[in-house]
DRENPA-3360 file (N, C-alpha, C; in nm, 2 decimals, always signed):
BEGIN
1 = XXXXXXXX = +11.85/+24.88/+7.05/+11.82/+24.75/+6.98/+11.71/+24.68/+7.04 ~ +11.64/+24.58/+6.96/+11.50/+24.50/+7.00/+11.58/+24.38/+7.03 ~ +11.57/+24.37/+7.14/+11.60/+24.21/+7.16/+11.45/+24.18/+7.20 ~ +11.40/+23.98/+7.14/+11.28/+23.91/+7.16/+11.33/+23.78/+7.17 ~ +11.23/+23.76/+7.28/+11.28/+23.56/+7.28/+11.09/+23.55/+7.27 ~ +11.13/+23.39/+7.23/+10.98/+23.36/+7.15/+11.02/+23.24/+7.16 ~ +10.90/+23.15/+7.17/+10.92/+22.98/+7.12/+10.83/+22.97/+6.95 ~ +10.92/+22.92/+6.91/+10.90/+22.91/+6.77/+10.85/+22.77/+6.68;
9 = XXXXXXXX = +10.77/+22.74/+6.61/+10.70/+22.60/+6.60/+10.72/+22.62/+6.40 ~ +10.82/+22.53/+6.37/+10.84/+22.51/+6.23/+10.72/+22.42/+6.17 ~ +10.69/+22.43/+6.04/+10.61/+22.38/+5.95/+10.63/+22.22/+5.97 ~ +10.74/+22.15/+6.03/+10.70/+22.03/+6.05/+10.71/+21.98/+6.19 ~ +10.62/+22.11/+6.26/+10.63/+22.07/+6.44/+10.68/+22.10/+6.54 ~ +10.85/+22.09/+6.48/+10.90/+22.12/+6.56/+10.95/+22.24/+6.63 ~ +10.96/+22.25/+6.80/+10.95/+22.38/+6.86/+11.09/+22.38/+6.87 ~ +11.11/+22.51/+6.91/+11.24/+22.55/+7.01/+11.22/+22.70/+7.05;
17 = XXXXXXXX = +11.31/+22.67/+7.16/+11.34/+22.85/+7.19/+11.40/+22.96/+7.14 ~ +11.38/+23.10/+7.10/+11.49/+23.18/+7.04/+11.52/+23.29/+7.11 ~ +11.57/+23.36/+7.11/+11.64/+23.47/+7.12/+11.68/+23.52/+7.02 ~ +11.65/+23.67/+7.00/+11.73/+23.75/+6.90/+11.72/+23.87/+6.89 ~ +11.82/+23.96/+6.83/+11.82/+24.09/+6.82/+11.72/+24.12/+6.68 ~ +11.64/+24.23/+6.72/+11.56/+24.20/+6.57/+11.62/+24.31/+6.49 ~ +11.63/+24.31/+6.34/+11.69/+24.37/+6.24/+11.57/+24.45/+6.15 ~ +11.48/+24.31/+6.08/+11.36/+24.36/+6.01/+11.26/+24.31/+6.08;
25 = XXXXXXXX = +11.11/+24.40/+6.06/+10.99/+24.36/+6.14/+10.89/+24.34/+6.00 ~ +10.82/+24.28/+6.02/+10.71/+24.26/+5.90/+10.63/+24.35/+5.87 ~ +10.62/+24.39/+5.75/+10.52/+24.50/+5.72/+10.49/+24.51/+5.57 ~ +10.39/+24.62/+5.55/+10.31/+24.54/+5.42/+10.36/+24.71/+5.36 ~ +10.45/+24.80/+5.38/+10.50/+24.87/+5.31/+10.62/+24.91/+5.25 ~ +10.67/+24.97/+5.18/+10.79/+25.02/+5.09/+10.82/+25.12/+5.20 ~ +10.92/+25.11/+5.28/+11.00/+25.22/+5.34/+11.12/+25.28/+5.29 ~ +11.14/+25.43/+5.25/+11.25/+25.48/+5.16/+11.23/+25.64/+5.17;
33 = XXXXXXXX = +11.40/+25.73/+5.17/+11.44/+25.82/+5.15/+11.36/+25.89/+5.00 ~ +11.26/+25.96/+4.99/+11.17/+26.05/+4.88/+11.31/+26.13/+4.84 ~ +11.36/+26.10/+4.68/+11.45/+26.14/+4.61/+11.40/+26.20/+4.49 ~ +11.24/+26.25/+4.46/+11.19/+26.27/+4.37/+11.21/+26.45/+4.31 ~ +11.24/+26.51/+4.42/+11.26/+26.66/+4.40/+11.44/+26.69/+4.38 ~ +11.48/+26.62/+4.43/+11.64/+26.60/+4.41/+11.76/+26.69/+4.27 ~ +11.81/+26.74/+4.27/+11.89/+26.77/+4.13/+11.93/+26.69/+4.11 ~ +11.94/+26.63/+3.98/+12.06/+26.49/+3.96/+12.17/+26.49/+3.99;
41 = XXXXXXXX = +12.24/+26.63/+4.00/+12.37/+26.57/+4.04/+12.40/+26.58/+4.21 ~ +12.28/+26.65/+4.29/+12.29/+26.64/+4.41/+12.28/+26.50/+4.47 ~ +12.15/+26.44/+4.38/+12.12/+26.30/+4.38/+12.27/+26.18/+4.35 ~ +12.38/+26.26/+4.25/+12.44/+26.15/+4.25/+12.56/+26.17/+4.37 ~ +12.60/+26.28/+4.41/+12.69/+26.28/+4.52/+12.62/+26.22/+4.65 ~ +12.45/+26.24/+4.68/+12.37/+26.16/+4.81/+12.40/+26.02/+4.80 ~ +12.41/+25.94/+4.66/+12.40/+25.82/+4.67/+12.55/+25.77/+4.63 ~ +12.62/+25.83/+4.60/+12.78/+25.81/+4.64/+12.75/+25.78/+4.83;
49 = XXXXXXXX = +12.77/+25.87/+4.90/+12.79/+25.89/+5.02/+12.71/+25.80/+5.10 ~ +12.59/+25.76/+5.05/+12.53/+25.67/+5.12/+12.55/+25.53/+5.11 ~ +12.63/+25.49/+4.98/+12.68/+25.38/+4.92/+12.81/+25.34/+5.02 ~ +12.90/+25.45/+5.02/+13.03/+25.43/+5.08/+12.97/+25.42/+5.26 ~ +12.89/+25.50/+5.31/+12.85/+25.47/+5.44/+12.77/+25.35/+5.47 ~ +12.69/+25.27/+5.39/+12.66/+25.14/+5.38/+12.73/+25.04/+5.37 ~ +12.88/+25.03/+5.29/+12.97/+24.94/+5.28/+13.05/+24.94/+5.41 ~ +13.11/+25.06/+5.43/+13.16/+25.09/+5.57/+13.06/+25.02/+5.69;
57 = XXXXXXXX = +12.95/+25.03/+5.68/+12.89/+24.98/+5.79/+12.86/+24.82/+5.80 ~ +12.87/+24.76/+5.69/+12.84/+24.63/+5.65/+12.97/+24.61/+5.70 ~ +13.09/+24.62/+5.62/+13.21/+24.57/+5.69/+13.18/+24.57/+5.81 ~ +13.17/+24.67/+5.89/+13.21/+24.66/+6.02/+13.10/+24.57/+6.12 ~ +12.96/+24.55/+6.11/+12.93/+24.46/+6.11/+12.93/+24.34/+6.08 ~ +12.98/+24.28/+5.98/+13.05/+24.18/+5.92/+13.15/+24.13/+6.03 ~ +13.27/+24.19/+6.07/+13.39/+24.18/+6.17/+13.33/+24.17/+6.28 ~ +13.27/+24.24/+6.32/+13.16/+24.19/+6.44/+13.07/+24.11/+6.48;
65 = XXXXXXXX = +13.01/+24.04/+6.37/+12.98/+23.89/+6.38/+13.06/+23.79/+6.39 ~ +13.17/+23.81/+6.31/+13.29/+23.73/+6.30/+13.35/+23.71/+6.41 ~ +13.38/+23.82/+6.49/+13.48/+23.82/+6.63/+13.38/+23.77/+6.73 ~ +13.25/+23.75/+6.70/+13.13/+23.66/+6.83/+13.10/+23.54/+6.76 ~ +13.15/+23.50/+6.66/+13.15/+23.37/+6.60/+12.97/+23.38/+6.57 ~ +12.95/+23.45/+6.51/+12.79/+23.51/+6.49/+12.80/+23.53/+6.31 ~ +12.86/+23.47/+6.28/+12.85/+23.53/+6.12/+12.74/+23.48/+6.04 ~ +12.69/+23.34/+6.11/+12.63/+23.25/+5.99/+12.49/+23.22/+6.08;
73 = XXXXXXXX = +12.46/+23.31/+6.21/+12.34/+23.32/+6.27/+12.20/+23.43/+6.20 ~ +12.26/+23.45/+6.11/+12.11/+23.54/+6.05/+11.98/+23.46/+6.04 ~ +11.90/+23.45/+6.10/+11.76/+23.38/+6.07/+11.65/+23.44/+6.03 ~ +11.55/+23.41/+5.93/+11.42/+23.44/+5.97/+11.30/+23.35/+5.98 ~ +11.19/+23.44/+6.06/+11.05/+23.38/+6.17/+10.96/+23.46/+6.09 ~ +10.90/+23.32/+6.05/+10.72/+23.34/+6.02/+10.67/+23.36/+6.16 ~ +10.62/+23.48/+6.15/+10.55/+23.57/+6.29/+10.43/+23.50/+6.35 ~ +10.34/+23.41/+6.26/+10.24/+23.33/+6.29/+10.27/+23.25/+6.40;
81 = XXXXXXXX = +10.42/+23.16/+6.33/+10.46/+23.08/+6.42/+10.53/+23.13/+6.52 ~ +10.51/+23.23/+6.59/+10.62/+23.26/+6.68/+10.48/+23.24/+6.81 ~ +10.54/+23.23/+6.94/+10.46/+23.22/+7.06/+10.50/+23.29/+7.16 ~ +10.47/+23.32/+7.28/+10.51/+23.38/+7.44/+10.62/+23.47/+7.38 ~ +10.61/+23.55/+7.32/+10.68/+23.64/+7.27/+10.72/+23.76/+7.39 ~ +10.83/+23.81/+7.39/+10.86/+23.87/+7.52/+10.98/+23.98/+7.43 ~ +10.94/+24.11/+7.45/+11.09/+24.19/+7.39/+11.14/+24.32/+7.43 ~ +11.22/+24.33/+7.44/+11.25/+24.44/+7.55/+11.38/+24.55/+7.44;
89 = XX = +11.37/+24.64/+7.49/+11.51/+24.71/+7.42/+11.63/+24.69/+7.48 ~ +11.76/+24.71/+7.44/+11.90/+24.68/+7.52/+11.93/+24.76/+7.46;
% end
């Protein structure tokens, strides 16, 4: 995981410090699984499986925010505004 701390300066000034585990990074592309050669029905058993492995994993993420009292911390940073940016892996 990317953990980054950064001081951060909102549109009306004000600074503060953050910390955070990063989830999404900014970028000017479409990133995705190429499903174009696929059989349809192989296609529809891949997206069954990846559907049920996606819910599975949101729950359990979900519960794990919850049990760190972290449920309602999701943020995001205009990158402009971010400063002394420091990030390291854990």
């Amino acid at each position: 995981m990317k953990f980054v701390e950064f001081k951060y300066t909102k549109t009306d000034g004000s600074v503060s410090d953050r910390a955070i585990i990063e989830l999404v990074t900014p970028t000017k592309y479409v990133e995705g699984i190429d499903v174009t050669q696929m059989p349809e029905n192989e296609f529809a058993a891949f997206t069954a499986a990846m559907s049920k492995m996606k819910q599975n994993h949101h729950e359990q993420t979900m519960e794990l925010l919850a049990n760190f009292d972290l449920k309602h911390n999701y943020r995001k940073f205009i990158p402009e505004q971010m400063t002394n940016i420091i990030s390291e892996f854990v």
